[in-house]
Every structure is written in structure tokens, then in C-alpha cells.
N, CA, C and O atoms as a DFTB+ gen file, in Angstrom:
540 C
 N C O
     1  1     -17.157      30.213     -21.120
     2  2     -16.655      29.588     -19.916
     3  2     -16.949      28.087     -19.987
     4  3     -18.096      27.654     -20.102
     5  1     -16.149      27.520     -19.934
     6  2     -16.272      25.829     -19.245
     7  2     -17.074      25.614     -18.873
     8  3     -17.543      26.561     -18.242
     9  1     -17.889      24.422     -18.871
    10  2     -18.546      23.804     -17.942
    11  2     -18.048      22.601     -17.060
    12  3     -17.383      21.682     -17.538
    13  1     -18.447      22.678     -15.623
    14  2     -17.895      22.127     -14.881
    15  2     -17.342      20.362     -14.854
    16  3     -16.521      19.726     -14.192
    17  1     -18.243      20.071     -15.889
    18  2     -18.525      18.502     -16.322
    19  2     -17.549      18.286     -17.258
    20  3     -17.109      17.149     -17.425
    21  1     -16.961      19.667     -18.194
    22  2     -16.166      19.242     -19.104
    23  2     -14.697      19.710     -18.397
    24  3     -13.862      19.939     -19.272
    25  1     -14.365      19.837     -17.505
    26  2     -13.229      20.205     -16.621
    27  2     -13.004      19.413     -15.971
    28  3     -11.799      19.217     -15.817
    29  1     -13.969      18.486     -15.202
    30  2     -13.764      17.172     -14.652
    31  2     -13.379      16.023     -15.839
    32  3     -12.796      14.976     -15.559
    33  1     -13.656      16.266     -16.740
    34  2     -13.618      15.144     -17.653
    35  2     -12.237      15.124     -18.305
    36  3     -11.759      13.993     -18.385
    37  1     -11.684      15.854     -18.661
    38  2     -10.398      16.667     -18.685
    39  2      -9.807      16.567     -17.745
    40  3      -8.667      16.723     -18.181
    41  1      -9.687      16.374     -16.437
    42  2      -9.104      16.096     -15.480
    43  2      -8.722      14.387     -15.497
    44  3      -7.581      13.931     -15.422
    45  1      -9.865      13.672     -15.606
    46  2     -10.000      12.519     -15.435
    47  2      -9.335      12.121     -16.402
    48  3      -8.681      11.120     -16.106
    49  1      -9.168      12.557     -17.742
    50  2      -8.257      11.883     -18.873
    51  2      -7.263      11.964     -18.544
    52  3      -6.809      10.820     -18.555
    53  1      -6.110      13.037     -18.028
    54  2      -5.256      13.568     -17.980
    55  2      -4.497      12.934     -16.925
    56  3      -3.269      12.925     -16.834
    57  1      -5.367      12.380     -16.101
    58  2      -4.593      11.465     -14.751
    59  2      -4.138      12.293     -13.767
    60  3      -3.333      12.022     -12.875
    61  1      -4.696      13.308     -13.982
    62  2      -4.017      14.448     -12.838
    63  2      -4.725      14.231     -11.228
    64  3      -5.028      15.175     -10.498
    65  1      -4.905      12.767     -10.878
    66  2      -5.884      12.873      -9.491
    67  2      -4.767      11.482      -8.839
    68  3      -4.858      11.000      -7.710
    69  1      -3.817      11.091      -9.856
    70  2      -3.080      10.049      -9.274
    71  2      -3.613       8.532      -9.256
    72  3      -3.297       7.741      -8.367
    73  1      -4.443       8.215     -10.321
    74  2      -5.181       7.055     -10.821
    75  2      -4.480       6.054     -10.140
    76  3      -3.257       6.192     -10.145
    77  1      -5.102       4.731      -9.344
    78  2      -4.573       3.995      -8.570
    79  2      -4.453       2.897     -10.449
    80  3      -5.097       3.011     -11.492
    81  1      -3.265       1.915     -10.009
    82  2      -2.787       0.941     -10.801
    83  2      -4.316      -0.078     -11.142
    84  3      -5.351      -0.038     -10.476
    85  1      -4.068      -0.893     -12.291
    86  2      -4.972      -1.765     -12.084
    87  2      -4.962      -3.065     -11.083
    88  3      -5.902      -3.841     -10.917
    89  1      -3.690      -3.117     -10.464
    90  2      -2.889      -4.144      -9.525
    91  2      -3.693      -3.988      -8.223
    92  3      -4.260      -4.845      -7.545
    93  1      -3.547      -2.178      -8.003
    94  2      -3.757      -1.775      -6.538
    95  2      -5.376      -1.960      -6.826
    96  3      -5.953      -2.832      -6.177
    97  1      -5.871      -1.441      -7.451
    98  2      -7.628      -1.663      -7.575
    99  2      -8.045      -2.734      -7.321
   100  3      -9.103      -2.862      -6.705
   101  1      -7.079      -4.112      -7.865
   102  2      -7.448      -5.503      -7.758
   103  2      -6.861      -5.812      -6.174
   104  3      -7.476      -6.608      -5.466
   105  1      -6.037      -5.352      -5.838
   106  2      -5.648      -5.520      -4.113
   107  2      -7.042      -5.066      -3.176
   108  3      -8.016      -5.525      -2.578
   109  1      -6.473      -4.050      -3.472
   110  2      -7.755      -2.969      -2.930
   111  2      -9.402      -4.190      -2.468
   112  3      -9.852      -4.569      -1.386
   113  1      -9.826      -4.431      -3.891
   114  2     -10.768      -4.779      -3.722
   115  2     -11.055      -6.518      -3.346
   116  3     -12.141      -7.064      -3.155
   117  1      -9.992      -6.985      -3.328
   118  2      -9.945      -9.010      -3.033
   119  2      -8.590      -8.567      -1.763
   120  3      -7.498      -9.132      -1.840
   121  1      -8.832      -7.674      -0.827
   122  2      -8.126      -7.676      -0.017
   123  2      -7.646      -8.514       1.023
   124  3      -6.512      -8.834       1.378
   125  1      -9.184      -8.885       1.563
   126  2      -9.359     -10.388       2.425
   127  2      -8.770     -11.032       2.098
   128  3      -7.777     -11.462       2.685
   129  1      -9.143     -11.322       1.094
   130  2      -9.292     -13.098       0.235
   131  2      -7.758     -13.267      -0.072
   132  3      -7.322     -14.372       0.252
   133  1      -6.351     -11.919      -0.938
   134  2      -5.364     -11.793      -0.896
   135  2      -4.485     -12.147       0.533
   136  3      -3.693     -13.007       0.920
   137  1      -5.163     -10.893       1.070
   138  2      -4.105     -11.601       2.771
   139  2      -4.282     -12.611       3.352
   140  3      -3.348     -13.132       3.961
   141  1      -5.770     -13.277       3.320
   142  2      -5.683     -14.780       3.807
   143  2      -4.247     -15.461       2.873
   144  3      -3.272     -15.698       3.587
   145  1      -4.157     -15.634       2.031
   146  2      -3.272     -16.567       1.441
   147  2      -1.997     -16.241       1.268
   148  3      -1.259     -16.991       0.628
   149  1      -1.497     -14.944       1.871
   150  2      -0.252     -14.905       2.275
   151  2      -0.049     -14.994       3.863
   152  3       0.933     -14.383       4.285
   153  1      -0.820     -15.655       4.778
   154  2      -0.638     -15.167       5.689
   155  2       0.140     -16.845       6.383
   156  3      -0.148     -17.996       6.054
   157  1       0.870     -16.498       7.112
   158  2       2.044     -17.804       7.282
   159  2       2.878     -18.153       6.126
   160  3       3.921     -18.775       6.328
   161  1       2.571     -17.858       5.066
   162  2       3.386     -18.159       3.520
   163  2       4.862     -16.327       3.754
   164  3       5.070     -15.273       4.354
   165  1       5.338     -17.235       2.760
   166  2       6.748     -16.594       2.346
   167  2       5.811     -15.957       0.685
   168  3       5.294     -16.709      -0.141
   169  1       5.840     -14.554       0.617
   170  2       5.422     -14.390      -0.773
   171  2       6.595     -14.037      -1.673
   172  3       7.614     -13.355      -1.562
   173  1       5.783     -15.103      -3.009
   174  2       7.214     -15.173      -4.219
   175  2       6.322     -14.058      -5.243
   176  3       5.214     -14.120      -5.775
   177  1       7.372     -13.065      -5.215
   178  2       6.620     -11.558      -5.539
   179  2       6.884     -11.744      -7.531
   180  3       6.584     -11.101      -8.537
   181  1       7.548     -12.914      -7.225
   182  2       7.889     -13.276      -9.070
   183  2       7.175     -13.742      -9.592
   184  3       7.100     -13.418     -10.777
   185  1       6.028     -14.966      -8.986
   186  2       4.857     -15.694      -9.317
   187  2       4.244     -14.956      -9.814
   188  3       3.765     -14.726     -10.925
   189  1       4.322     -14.177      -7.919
   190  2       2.644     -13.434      -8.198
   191  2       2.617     -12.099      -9.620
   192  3       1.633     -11.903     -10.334
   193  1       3.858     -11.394      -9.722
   194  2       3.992     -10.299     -11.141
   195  2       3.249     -11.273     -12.079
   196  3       2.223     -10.980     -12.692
   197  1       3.999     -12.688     -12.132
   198  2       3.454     -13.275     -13.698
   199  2       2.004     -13.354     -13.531
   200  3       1.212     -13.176     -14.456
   201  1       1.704     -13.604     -12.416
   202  2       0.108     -14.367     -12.263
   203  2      -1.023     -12.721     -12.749
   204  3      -1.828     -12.454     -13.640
   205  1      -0.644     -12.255     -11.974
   206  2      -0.777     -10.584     -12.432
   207  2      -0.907     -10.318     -13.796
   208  3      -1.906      -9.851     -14.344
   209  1       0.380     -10.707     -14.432
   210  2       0.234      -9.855     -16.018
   211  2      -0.297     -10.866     -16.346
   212  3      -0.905     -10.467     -17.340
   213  1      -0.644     -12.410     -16.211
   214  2      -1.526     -12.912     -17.033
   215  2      -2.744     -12.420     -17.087
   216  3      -3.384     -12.177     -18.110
   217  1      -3.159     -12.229     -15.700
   218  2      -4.765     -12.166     -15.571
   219  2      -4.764     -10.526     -16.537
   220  3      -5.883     -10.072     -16.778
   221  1      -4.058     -10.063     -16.826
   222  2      -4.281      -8.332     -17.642
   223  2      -4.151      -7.698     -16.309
   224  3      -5.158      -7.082     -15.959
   225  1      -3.279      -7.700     -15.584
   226  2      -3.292      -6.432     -14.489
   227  2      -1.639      -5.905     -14.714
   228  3      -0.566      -6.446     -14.981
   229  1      -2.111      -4.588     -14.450
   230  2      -0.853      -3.989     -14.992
   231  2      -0.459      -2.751     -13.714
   232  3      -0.981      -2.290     -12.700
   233  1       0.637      -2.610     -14.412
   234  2       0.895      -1.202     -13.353
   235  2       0.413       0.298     -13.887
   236  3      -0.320       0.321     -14.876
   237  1       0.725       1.300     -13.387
   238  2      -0.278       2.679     -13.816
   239  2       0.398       3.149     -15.322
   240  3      -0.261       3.781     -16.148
   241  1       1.746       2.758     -15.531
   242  2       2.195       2.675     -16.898
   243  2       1.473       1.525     -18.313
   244  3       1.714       1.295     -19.498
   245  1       0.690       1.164     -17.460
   246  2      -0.109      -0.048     -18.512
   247  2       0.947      -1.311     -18.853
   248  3       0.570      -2.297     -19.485
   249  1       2.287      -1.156     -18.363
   250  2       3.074      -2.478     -18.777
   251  2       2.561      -3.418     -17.221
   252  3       1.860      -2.985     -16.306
   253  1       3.371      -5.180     -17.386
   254  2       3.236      -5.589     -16.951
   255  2       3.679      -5.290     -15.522
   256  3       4.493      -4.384     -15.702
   257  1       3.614      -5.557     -13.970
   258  2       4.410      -4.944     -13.281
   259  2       5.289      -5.884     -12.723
   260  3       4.926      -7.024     -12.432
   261  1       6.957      -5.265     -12.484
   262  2       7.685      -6.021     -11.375
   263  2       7.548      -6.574     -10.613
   264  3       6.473      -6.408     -10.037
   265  1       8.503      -7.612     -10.053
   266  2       8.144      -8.364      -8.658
   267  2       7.999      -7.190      -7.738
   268  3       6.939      -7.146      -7.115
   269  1       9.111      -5.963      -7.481
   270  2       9.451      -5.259      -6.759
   271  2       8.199      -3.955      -6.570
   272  3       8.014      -3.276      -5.561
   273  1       7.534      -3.892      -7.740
   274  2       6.289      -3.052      -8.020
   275  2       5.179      -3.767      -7.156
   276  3       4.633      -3.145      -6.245
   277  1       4.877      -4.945      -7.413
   278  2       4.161      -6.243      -6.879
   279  2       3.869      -5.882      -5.751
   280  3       2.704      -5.620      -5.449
   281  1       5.024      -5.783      -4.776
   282  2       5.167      -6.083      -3.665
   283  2       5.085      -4.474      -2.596
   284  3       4.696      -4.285      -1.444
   285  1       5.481      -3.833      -3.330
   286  2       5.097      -2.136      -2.952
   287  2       3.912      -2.064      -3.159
   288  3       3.196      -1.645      -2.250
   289  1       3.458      -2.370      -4.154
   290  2       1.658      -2.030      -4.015
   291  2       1.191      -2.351      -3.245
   292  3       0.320      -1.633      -2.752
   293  1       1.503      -3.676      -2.658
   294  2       1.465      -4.530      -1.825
   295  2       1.144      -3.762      -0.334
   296  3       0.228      -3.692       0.485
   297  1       2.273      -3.331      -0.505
   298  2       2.888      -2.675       0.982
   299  2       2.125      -1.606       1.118
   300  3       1.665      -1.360       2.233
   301  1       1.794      -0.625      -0.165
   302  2       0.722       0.435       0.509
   303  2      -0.531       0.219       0.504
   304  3      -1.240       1.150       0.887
   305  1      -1.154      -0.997       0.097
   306  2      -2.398      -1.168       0.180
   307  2      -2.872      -1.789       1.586
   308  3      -4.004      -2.096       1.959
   309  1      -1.486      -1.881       2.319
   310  2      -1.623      -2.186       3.590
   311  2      -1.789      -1.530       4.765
   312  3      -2.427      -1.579       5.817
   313  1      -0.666      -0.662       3.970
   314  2      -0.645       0.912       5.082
   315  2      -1.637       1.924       4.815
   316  3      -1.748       2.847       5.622
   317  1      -2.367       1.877       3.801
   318  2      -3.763       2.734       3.446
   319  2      -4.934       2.055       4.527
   320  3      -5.749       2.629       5.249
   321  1      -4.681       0.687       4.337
   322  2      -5.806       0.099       4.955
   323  2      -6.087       0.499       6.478
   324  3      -7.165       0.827       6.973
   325  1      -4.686       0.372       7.166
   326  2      -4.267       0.322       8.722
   327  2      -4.668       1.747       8.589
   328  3      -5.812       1.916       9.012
   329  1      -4.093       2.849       8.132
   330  2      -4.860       4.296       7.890
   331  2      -5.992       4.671       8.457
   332  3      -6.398       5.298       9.435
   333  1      -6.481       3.928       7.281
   334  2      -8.108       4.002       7.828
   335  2      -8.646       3.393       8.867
   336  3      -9.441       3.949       9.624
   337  1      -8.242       2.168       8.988
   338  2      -9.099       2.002      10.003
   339  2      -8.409       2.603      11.501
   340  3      -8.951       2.758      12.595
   341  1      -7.717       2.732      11.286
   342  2      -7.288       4.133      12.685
   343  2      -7.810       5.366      13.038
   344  3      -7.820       6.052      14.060
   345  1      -8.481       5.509      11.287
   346  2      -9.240       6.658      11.690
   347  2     -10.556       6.330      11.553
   348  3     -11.279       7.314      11.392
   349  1     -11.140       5.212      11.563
   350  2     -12.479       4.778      12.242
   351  2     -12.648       4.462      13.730
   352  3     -13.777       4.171      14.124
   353  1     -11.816       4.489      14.428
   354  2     -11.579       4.311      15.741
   355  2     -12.073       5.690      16.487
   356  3     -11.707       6.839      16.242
   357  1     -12.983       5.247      17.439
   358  2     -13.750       6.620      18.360
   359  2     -12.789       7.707      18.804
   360  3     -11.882       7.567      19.625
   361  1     -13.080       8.689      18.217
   362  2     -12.123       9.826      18.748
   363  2     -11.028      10.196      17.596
   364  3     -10.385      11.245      17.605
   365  1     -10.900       9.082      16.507
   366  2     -10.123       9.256      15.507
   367  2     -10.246      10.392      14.275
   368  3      -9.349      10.764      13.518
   369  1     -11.091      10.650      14.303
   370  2     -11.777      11.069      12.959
   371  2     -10.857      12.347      12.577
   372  3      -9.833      12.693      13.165
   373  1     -11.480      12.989      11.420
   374  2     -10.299      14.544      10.659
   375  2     -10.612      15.777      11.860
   376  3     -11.586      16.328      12.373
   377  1      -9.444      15.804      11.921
   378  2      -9.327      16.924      12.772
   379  2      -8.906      17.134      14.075
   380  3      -8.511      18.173      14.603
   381  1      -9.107      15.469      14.752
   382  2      -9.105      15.139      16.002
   383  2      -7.605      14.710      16.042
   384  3      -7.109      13.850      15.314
   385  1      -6.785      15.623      17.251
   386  2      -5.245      15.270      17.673
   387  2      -5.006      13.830      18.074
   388  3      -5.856      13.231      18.733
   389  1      -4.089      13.365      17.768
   390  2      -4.229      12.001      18.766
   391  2      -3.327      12.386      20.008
   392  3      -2.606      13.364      20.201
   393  1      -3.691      10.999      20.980
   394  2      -3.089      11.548      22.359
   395  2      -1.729      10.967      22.030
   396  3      -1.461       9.953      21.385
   397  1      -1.009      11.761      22.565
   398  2       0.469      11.286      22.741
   399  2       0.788       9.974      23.687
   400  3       0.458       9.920      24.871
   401  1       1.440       8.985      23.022
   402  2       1.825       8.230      24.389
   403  2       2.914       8.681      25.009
   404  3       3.955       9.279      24.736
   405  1       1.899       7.824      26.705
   406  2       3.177       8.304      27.288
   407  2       4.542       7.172      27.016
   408  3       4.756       6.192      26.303
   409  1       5.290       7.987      28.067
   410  2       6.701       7.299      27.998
   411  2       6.858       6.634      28.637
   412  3       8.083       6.519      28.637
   413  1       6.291       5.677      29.630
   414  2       6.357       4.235      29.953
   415  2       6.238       2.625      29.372
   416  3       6.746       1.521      29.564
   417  1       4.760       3.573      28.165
   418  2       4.609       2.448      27.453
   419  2       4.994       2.518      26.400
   420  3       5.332       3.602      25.923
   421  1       5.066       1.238      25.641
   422  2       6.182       0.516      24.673
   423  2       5.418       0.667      23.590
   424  3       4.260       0.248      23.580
   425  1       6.119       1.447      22.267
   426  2       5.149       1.763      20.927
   427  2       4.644       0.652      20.407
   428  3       5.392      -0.285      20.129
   429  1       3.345       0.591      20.206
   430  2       2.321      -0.531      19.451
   431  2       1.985      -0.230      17.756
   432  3       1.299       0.590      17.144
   433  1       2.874      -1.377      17.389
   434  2       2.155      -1.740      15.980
   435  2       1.810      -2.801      16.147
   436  3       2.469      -3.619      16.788
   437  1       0.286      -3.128      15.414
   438  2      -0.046      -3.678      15.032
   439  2      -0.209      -4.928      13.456
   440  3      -0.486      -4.444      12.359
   441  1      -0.076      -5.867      13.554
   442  2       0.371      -6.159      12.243
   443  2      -0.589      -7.070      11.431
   444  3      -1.148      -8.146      11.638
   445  1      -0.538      -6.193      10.442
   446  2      -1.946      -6.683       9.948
   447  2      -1.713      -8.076       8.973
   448  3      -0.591      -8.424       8.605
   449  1      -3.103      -8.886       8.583
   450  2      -2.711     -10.250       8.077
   451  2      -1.932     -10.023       6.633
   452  3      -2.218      -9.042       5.946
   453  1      -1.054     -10.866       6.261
   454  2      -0.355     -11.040       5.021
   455  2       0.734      -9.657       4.532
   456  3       1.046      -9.235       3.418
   457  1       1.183      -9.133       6.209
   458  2       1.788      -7.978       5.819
   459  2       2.811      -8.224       4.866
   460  3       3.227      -9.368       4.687
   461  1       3.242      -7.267       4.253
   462  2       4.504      -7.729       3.053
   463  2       5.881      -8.170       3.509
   464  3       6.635      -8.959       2.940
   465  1       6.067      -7.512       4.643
   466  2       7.605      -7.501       5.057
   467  2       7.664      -8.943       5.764
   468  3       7.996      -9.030       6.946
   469  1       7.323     -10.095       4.980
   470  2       6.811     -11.215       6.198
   471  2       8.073     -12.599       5.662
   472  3       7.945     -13.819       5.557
   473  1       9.620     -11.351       5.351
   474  2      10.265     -12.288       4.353
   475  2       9.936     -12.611       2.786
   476  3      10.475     -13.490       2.112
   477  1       9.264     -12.002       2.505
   478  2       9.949     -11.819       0.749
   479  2      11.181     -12.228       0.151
   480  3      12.250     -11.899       0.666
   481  1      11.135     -12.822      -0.747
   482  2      12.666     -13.289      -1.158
   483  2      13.301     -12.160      -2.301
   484  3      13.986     -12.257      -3.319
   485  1      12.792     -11.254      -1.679
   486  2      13.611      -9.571      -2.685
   487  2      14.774      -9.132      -1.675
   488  3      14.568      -9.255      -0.468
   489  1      15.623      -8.777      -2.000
   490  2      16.355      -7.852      -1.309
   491  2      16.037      -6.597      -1.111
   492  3      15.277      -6.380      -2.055
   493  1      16.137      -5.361      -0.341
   494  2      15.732      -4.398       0.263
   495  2      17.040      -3.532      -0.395
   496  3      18.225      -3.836      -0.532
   497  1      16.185      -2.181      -0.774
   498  2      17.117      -1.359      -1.876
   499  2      18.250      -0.990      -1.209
   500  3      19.376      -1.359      -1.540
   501  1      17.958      -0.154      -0.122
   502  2      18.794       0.200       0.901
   503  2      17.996       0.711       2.291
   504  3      16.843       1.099       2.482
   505  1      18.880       0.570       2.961
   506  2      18.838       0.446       4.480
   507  2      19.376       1.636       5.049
   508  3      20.607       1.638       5.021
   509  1      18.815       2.734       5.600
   510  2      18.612       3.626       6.237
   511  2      18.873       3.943       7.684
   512  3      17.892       4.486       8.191
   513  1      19.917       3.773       8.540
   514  2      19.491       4.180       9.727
   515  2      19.979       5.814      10.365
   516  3      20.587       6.649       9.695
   517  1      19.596       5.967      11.611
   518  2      19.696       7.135      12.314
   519  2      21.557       7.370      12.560
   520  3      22.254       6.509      13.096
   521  1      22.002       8.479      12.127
   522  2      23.592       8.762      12.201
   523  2      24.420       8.602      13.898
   524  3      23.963       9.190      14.878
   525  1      25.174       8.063      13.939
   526  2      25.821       8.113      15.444
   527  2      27.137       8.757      15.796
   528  3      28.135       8.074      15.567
   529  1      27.290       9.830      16.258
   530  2      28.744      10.723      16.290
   531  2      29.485       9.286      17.268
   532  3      28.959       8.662      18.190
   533  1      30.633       9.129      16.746
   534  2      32.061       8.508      17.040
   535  2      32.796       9.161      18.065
   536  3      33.306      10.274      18.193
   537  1      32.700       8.163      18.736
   538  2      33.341       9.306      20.243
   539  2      35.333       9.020      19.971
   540  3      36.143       9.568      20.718
């Protein structure tokens, strides 16, 4: 039989846990310091790829990454963040329902510093909305 150490280790080679990029690790962890300096700025998601593959940061394929990669990492290292700290909020925690709002008041997002969508000079793949029957 296996031992448990060599099943984890085997796991861990194999990438089967969804290994974050070396991009998102570097977001992740200079998060502050990142959103301060997009914050009032227009981000050029082309710079920042090059500035990226210079420094050796790559995407989870080990190549250099896209502007468009760039800027998605971007985007979920934002929405992971807001995540959490929603669920550090009293009453938030696993398990706990949230209250429904009511229907008077007006849905609240909050927007956190250097969000991505703050005008990017990418175009947006496609645009999605809700279907409307034609009277």
C-alpha cells in the first residue's frame, strides 16, 4: 500500500490541485502595492505581459502570458480577494446563509482599488445579455 506522503507527492507533480500561475502568485502576493498603481491609471495589459515575461513570470503553461491572460488573472485575483473578505465579515463564515436583500434597496457592489474593468484598452470577447421576446 502507498504511503500517504508518496500520494501527495504524486499529486503535487501531476498538477491535479489546479496550481495557481506564476503571474497569479506574483498578484496574489504584491497585491497592494499592484492596485495602488493602477488605481486612476488606464492599464496597458501589453506593457504589463512584457514587463511580466521579463521579470520570468509566466502563465500555468510556463510560456510567456498574453495581454488578455494578464488581465484575467488580473480580474480573478480580484474577485478571489472580494470573496474572501466577504467571508471575513461577522456572520459570513462556511455555512452561514446570507440574508437576502430586500427589494427596496439598490444592489451594492463594491469596487475594489485597481479593479480591471477600469477601461483597458482590450476589447471584450463578447457581450452577453438577457434575451427579450419581440412583441
Amino acid at each position: 500500500m502507498a504511503r500517504s506522503k508518496d500520494i501527495l507527492q504524486a499529486i503535487d507533480s501531476a498538477h491535479a490541485m489546479g496550481a495557481r500561475s506564476p503571474i497569479s502568485v506574483w498578484m496574489r502576493e504584491n497585491y497592494d502595492e499592484f492596485a495602488a498603481r493602477l488605481v486612476g491609471r488606464r492599464a496597458d495589459w501589453r506593457v504589463l505581459a512584457r514587463v511580466f515575461a521579463e521579470a520570468g513570470l509566466t502563465d500555468n503553461a510556463g510560456k510567456p502570458a498574453t495581454p488578455e491572460v494578464v488581465r484575467k488573472t488580473w480580474q480573478r485575483v480580484v474577485s478571489a480577494r472580494a470573496r474572501n473578505a466577504e467571508r471575513q465579515l461577522p456572520g459570513r463564515g462556511p455555512g452561514v446563509a446570507r440574508q437576502p436583500r430586500r427589494k427596496d434597496e439598490p444592489p451594492v457592489r463594491s469596487a475594489m482599488p485597481g479593479e480591471p474593468n477600469d477601461g483597458d484598452d482590450l476589447p471584450a470577447r463578447h457581450t452577453f445579455t438577457t434575451a427579450r421576446i419581440r412583441k
